[in-house]
C-alpha positions, 0 to 999 in steps of 0.5 A, spaced: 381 227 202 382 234 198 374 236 196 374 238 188 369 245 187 365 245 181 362 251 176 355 249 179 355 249 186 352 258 187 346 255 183 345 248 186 346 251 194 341 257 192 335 251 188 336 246 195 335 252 199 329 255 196 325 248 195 327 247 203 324 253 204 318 253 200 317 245 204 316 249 209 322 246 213 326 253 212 321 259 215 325 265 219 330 269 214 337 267 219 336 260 218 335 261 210 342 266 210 345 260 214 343 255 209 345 260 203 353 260 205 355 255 207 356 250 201 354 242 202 359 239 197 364 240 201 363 237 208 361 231 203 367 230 199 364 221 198 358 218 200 355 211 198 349 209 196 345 202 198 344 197 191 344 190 189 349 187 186 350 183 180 350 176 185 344 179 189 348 183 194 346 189 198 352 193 198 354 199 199 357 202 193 361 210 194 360 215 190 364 222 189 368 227 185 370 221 179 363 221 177 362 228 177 354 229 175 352 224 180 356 227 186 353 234 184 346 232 183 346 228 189 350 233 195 344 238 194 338 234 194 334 234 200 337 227 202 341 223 207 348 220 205 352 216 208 359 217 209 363 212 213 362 204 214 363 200 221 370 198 219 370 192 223 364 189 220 365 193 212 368 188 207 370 190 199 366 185 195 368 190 189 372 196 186 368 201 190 363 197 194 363 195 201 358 191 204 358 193 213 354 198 217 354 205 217 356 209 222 356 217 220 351 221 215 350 227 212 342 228 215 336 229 209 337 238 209 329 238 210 330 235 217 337 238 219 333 245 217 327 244 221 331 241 227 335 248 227 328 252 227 325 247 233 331 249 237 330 256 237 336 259 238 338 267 239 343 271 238 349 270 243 346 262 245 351 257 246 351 251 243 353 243 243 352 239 238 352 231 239 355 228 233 359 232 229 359 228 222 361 231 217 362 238 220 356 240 217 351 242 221 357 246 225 357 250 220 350 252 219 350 253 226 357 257 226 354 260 220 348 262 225 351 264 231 359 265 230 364 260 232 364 262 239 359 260 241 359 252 237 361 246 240 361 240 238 363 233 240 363 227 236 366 219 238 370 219 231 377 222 232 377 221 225 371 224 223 372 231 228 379 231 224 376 231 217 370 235 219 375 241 222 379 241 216 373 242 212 370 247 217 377 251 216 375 250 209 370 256 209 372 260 214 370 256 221 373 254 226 368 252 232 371 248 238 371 241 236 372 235 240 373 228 240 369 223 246 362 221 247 357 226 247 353 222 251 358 226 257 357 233 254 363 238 254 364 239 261 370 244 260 365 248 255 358 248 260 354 251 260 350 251 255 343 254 253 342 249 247 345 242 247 343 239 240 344 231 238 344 228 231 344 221 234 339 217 238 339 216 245 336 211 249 334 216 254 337 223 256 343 223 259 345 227 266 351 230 263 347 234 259 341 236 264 348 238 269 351 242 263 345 246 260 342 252 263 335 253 267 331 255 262 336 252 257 332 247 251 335 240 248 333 236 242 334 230 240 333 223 239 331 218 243 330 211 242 325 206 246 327 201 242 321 198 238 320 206 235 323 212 237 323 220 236 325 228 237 324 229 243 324 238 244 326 239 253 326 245 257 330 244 263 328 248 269 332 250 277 331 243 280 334 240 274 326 237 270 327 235 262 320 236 260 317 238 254 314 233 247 315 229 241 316 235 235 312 235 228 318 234 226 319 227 225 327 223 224 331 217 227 338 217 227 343 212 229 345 210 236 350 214 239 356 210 241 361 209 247 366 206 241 369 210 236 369 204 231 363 199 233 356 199 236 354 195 242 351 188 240 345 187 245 345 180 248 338 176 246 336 170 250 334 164 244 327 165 241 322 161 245 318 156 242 312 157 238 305 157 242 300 158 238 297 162 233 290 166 233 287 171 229 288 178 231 285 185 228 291 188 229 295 188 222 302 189 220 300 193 215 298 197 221 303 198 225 308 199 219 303 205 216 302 209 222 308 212 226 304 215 232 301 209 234 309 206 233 312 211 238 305 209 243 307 202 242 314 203 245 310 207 251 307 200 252 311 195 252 318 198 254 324 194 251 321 190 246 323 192 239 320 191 232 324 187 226 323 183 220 322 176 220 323 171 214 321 164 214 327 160 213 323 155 209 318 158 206 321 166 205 315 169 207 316 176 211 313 178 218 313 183 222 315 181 229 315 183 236 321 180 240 323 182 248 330 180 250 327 174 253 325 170 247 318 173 248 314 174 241 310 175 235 309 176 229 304 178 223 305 177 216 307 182 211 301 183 205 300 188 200 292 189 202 290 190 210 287 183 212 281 185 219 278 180 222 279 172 222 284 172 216 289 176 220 292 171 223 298 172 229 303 167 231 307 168 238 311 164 243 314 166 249 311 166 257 308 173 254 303 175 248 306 181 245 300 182 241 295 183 246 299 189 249 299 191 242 292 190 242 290 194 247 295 200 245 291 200 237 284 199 241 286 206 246 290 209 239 284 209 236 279 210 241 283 218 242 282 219 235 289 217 234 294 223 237 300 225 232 306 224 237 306 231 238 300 230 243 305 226 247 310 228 252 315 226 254 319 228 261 326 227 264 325 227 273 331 230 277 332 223 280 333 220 272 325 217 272 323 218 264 316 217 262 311 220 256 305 222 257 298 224 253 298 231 254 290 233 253 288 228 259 295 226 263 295 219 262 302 217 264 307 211 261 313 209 265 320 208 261 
């Protein structure tokens, strides 16, 4: 798809960079200017936007050049766009409306900002990135470093097609590849930055293998009720340690497939056991995203969803394990305490009594933002995360 210029862009590109910079997100001089030439509207020639439909739908509906206000207000604002739907679960229920699960987006400006500075490359750094996307990031970093020294991987072969021609659009031509990045680049390594713009659920040993001692890694890693940045140094004998950044962002999970993610196999829920008041509220866990990421430290593979009642249409907020294992606390606008807090569970296992524990320890250490914890890779492949200030530790 040919990307159409607009009279605009210069102005727009130089107010989006400003208000990032003034946000604090953009604060050294390099990343500014990289930002300053490389245009967003053309790595994102369509998007879509989530809305309801006439009957009640949510749908996904695509935007671009055709409504050309729209397009150019929503390409430079400091915002995530959509960019490509999974194809085996899209359906066109409109002109230009799909329902279906994103695969690929164009990340917030703000968070790609500040995960460009938390990487802390220099002149003469060879980089990967995982997740081509669009090619936008690829630019910013050619735009920094040369196209040379990027490379970058994306599972698409069709997303890396686009991105390379829209690179060579604006004068870049960094080394792109199609394939899992969960493997690396082995032709490419090593690398002194390795950069992923998709969620892991643990390090890879390809990237450990692929970097230099001394080298940093930043991505996203998911422990499946919350995940985050995590910035690593790896050193000789091949140790990832490092923390959870300030900077806060999730991505989408990486896949070994082009098109679909993997669907996880759950056992049926279990039988509900009972109910009982609790002092910890769904209020709470949905309000405070460190004590999410400690809740995923404590109860490793469990995840955190949405529940509604079939009869009644009353939201909760549910703990589940692969298990059937649950419970759930309901969804009110004001924080309930004490006995008019009620959780219901079923399952061989009280989920929210470990969520208990882990609000009664948050709180009791005057509750720690993620970056008070670590988190580390072994040699051997061993994860855990830990609090920095005593040590204590949390297997993964």
């Amino acid at each position: 798809m040919s990307v159409p210029s607009f009279d605009g862009a210069s102005a727009r590109l130089h107010a989006l960079v400003e208000k990032l910079q003034q946000s604090g997100a953009i604060y050294s001089a390099a990343w500014a200017e990289a930002f300053a030439g490389v245009p967003r509207h053309v790595f994102v020639p369509q998007w879509y936007g989530q809305e309801t439909d006439d009957r009640g739908i949510t749908v996904w509906r695509r935007n671009d050049a055709a409504d050309r206000d729209v397009w150019q207000a929503a390409v430079y604002s400091d915002q995530t766009l959509v960019t490509a739907l999974d194809p085996d679960t899209a359906e066109r229920v409109g002109e230009r409306a799909w329902t279906g699960i994103p695969t690929s987006s164009s990340t917030l400006p703000s968070l790609m900002a500040q995960m460009l500075e938390d990487l802390s490359v220099a002149d003469g750094h060879r980089v990967l990135e995982v997740g081509t996307g669009t090619g936008y990031n690829a630019a910013l970093l050619c735009a920094r470093l040369g196209d040379r020294l990027v490379q970058s991987v994306d599972v698409s072969p069709a997303l890396v097609e686009a991105a390379r021609g829209r690179l060579a659009s604006v004068g870049y031509r960094p080394h792109l590849a199609a394939g899992d990045g969960q493997g690396g680049l082995l032709g490419r390594a090593p690398f002194d930055r390795i950069m992923a713009t998709c969620s892991v659920p643990r390090v890879p040993a390809a990237w450990i293998e692929q970097i230099r001692p001394g080298g940093v890694i930043l991505t996203d890693v998911s422990m499946g009720i919350e995940g985050g940045l995590v910035r690593l140094t790896v050193d000789k004998e091949r140790r990832a340690t490092g923390h959870f950044t300030t900077t806060t962002g999730r991505f989408m999970p990486a896949r070994s497939d082009a098109h679909a993610y993997r669907r996880p196999e759950r056992a049926p829920y279990a039988p509900r056991a009972g109910s009982r008041p609790t002092t910890l509220t769904a209020v709470d866990i949905r309000e405070h995203y460190p004590f999410r990421l400690l809740l995923a430290f404590h109860i490793p593979g469990a995840e955190l969803v949405y529940h509604v009642d079939d009869e009644t249409g009353a939201m909760s907020l549910q703990l589940q394990q692969h298990d059937g294992a649950w419970a759930r606390a309901p969804i009110t606008g004001e924080r309930a305490a004490g006995p008019s807090a009620i959780v219901t569970y079923g399952g061989s296992t009280d989920l929210w009594r470990q969520a208990e524990r882990a609000w009664r320890w948050w709180n009791d250490h005057g509750r720690p933002a993620q970056d008070r914890f670590g988190y580390a890779r072994e040699a051997d492949g061993r994860h855990y995360a830990w609090h920095l200030p005593d040590g204590l530790r949390w297997p993964l």
